[in-house]
Residue, then its C-alpha position, 0 to 999 in steps of 0.5 A: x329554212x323558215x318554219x311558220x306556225x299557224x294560228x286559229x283559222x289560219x290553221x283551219x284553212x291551210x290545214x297544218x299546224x306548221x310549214x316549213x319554207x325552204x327560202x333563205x329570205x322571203x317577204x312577209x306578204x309573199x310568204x303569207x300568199x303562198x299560204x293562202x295559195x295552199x288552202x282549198x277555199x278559194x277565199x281562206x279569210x286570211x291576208x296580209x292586212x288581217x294577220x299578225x306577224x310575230x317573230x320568235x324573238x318579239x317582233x311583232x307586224x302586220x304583214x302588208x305594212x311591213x317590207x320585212x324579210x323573214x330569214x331563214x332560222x326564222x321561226x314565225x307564228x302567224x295570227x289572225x286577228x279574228x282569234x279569240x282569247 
């Protein structure tokens, strides 16, 4: 299980704090498609070029510049970079 907070108006969009993926491994900008797949806008304001990916031990990626695999005990918080202080 992936679990994946959400941050700012990512939170706003999808409308949750957290999800949490069943995958054992998923790509970083297939997971953050799915989100946006689960928000009722039709444009979120969120994607893979202005998120900030950071995983719970330090790793930090945007999303579309990485071929990174988020593994399953993964815990990720997701940050757009919009976000204020």
């Amino acid at each position: 299980m992936i679990r994946v907070r959400l941050i700012g108006h990512i939170r706003t969009s999808v409308g949750v704090e957290e999800v949490e993926f069943q995958d054992d491994r998923l790509g970083a900008g297939a997971m953050v498609e799915r989100l946006r797949s689960m928000c009722r806008e039709e444009d979120p304001g969120f994607n893979s070029y202005n998120t900030l990916a950071m995983i719970e031990e330090g790793d930090a990626f945007v999303p579309a510049a990485s071929e990174r695999e988020i593994r399953s005990g993964d815990r990720v918080v997701l940050i757009p970079f919009s976000h204020g202080g």
